[in-house]
N, C-alpha and C positions, 0 to 999 in steps of 0.2 A: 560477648557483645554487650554493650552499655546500655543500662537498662534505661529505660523513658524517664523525665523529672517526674511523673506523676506518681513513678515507683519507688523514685528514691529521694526519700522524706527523710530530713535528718533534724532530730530536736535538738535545740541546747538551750542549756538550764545555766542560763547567769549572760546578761550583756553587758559585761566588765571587760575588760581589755583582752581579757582570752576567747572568751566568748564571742565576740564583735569580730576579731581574725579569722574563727573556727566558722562563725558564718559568713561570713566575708568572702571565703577563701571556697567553702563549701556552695554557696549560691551560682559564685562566678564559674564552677564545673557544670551547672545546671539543675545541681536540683532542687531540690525545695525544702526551703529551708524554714525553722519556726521557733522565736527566738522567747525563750521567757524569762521577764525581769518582776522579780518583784516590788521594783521602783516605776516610778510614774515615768521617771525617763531613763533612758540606756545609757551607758558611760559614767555613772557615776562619782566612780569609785578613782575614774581620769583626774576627778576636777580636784581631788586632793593631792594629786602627785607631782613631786616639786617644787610646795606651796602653792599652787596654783598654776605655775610655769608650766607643769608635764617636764619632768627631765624623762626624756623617751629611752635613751638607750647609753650606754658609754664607750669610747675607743678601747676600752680594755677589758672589754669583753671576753673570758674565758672560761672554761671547767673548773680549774683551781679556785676563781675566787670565791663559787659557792659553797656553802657547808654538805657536807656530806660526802657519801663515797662512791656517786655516781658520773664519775669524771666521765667515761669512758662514754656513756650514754647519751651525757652532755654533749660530748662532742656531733655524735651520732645526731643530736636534734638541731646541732645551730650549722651543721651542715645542709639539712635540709631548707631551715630557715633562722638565718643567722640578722646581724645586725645589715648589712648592706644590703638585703632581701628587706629589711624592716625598711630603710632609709628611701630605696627606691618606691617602693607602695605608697609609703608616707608622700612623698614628692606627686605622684600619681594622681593621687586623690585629692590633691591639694595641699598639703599640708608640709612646706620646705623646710630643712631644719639646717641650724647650723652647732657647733658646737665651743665649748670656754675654752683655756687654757690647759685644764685638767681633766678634759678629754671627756666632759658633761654637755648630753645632745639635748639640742630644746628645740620649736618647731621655733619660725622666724615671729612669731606671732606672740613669746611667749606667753600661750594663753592651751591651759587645757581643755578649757570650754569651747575653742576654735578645733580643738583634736579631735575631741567627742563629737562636735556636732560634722565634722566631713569623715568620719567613719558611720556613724548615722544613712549620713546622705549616699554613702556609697554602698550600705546595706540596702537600700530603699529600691536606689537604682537596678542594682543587682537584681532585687526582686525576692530577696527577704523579708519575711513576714513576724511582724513585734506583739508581744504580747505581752503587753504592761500592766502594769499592778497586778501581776499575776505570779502570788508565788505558787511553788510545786512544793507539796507537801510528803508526797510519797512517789518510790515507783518499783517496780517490779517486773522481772522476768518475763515477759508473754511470746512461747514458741520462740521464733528467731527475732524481736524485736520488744518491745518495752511498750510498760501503762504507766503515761504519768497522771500521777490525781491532784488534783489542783484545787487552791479552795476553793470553797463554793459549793465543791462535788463534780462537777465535770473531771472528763477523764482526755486525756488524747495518748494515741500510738503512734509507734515508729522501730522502722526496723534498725536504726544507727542512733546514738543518741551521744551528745557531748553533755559532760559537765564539765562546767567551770565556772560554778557557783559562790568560787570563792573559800576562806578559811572562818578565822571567825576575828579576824581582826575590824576596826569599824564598825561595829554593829548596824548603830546608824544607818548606814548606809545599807543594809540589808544583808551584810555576810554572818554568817549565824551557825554553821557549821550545821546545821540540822539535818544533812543528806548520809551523813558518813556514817550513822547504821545503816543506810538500806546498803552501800557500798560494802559493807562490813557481812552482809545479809549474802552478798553478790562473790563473797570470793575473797575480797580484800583485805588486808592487815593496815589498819588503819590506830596509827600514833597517836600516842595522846596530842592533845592541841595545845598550844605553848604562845605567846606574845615573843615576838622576834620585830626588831629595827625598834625597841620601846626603848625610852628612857629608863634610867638605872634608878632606882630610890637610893639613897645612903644617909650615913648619918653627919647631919650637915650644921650641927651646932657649932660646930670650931671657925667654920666657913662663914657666918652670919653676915661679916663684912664683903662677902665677893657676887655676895647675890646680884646675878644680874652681868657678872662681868663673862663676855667669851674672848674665847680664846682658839688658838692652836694646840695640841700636844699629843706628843705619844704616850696611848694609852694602854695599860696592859692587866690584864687579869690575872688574880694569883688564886691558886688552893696553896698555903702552904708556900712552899718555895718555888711552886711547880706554876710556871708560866699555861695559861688554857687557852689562852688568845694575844694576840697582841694588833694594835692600829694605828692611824696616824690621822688626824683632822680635827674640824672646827667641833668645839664643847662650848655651853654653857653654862655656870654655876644657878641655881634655883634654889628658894626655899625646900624641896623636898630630896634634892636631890640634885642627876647630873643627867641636859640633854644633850643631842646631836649627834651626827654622823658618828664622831670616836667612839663615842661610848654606846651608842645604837646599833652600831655594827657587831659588838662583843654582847649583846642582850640574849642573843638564841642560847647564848652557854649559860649564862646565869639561869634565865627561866629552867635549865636543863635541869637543875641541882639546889641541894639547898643552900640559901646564898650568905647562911651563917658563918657556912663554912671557906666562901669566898673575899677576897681584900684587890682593890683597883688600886694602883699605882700611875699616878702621873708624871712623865717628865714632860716641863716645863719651858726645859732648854733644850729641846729638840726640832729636829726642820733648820729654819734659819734662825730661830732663837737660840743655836750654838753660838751662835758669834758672840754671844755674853763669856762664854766660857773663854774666847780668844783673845777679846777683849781684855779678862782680867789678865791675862797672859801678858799679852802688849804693855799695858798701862798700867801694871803690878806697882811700878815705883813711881806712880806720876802724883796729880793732886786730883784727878778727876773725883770728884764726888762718888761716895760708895752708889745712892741712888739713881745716878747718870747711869752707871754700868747697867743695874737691872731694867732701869728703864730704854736701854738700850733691844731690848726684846717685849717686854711687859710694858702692860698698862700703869699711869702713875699709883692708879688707887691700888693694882696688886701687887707692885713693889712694894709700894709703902705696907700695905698687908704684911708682907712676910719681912719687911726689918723690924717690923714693930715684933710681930711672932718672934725673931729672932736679938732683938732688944739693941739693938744697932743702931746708929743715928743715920740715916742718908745724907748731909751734909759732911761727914768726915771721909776725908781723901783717903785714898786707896792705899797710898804707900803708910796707912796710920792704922790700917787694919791689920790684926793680926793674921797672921796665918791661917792659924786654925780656925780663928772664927770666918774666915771667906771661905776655908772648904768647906764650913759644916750649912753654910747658906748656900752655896752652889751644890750640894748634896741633898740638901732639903728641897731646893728646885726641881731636881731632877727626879725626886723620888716622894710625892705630895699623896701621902696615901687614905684614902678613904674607907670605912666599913659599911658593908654592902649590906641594904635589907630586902632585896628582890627587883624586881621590873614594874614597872607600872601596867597597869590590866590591859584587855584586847581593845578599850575604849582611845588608848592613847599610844596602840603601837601602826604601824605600816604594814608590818606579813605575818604570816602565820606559821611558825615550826611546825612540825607532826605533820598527819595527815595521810595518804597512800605511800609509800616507798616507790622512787622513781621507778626501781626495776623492776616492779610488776607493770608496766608499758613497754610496749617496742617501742625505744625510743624516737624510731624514726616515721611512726604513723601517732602515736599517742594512745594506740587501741591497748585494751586493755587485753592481761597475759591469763585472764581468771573469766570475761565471761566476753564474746565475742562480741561484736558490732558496737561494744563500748567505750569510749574514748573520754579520756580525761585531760586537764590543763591547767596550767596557774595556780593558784592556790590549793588545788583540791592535792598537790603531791607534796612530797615533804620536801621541799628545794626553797634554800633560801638564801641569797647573795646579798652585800652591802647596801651601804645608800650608794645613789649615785645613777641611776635608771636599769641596774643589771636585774632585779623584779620584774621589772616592766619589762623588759626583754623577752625574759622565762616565759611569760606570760603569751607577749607576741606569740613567740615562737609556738610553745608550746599548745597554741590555739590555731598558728595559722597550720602547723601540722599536722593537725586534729583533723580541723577542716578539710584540709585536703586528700588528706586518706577519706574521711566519713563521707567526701561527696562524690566520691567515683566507685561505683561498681556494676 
């Protein structure tokens, strides 16, 4: 029999995007639910995803694209609550979405301040209870249920508790990693913590001229000879270094290792910027301008960048170029290689590597496999997928699963 709401109190620690579904999802079962942010307001950590947009979820949602080896679990969670469970809710509450060309979901609104605030509002209505500017400092074990201490000194219980407190990416924003000894305390094998989706640092003296320019390219990560990652998307050159999706998505392996021992390779001529290489094929004998060709893919200033690197005139016709000096520039295109001095800190990434091991959770409730009535989500496990809204996903999901096991028993 289904115990009364008065009995079944379920805390959660973090009203970030995991948290907000896990009570969401836990409220709307009936019980009571009691939410602690240690920000003044809930959703915070919405209003930076996207740029501001909220990229909510993507069409290519899968197990594969995350890191790690918890495919099979994965599946087990986006069955319970997958992307189409997210879209509909979202719709529900208010909040329509549609999606780009490359299969990136945004609300119609794009506004993540419109996101946050009608999951808010649908927390409210539900009849969950906010406890802001309230962080949780400690908690602990008590009989079948948990003490959380809170500053100030107050205490509050419960016999189900979620976290989803986050990693320690943002600080700012309040994620701080600070729970993961009592977790640690609790049962759990908890990973060192790592910046993952952060820009690359490298050494960008040669570069000086491109600061500023993006681009497209496939990007790939070397030890050695031995490929560790490989990607495909938008980059930009910076004085410190290399951002965006390409290079953001290949960060959880650098932060992995040391990155002395790692080297980034770009090609350049990859995507639709092959046509360069078809091009010279074509027009091998013609008078087109050597600079026409590259600019045929590339920006003027980064073509002229690398004839200059490669001591070429751009005004000389193609059938005047030698051979070998077009392969060794279309070779240089394709293989622009940088050396790598680490990641930038948790202040400048998106996710968090490390943290619990998916598989100590049932995947399909979130509860944890080490201390009963405990349920974790989103940041707090070690899962972490591209740019492109598959985080945010995790997160959904992995909160509104939470939620819904912790609010029924």
């Amino acid at each position: 029999m289904t115990k009364p709401a008065s009995e079944r109190v379920v805390a959660i620690i973090g009203a970030g995007p995991a948290g907000m579904l896990a009570g969401l999802m836990a409220a709307r079962s009936g019980a009571q639910v009691h939410l602690f942010e240690s920000n003044a307001t809930a959703g915070r950590k919405l209003l930076v995803t996207g740029s501001g947009r909220c990229n909510l979820t993507n069409a290519g949602i899968a197990p594969e694209k995350y890191a790690g080896s918890a495919k099979e679990e994965l599946n087990q969670l986006f069955a319970v609550f997958g992307r189409e469970e997210l879209l509909t809710l979202l719709k529900e509450i208010g909040v329509p979405t549609f999606h780009t060309e490359d299969g990136w979901y945004y609300p119609v609104s794009e506004s993540a301040a419109a996101v946050a605030d009608a999951l808010t509002a649908a927390l409210r209505t539900a009849g969950a209870a906010f406890h802001l500017s309230t962080r949780v400092v400690g908690l602990e074990r008590l009989g079948r249920g948990f003490r959380l201490r809170l500053d100030g000194g107050a205490e509050f219980t419960a016999p189900r508790l979620v976290i989803a407190a986050g990693g320690a990416a943002y600080p700012s924003l309040g994620s701080t990693g600070a729970l993961f000894p009592a977790l640690g305390e609790l049962g759990h094998t908890v990973r060192p913590l790592r910046p993952a989706l952060a820009p690359l640092v490298a050494e960008m003296r040669p570069f000086q001229r491109l600061q500023g320019v993006r681009l497209d390219a496939r990007a790939r990560l070397l030890r050695g000879k031995t490929t560790l990652g490989e990607t495909y998307g938008n980059l930009i050159f910076t004085p410190w270094g290399l951002n965006g999706p390409a290079v953001m998505d290949l960060s959880h392996l650098v932060s992995a290792q040391p990155a002395e021992d790692l080297t980034l390779s770009l090609d350049l001529l990859a995507g639709p910027a092959s046509a360069v290489r078809e091009l010279a094929v074509t027009a091998r004998k013609s008078d087109l301008p050597l600079r026409v060709l590259l600019q045929a893919a590339l920006a003027p200033k980064t073509a002229q960048f690398f004839l200059d690197e490669a001591r070429l005139k751009g005004d000389t016709a193609l059938r005047r170029v030698p051979e070998n000096h077009l392969q060794q520039l279309l070779g240089r295109l394709g293989d622009v290689r940088f050396t790598l001095r680490g990641v930038r800190g948790f202040e400048y990434c998106q996710v968090t590597a490390g943290g619990v091991p998916f598989e100590e959770v049932n995947p399909r409730t979130m509860e944890s496999r080490r201390a009963a009535g405990l349920y974790l989500a989103g940041e707090t496990l070690d899962i972490v997928g591209p740019c492109g809204g598959y985080n945010l996903q995790f997160a959904f999901s992995s909160g509104a699963a939470a939620g819904l096991a912790a609010g029924l028993w």
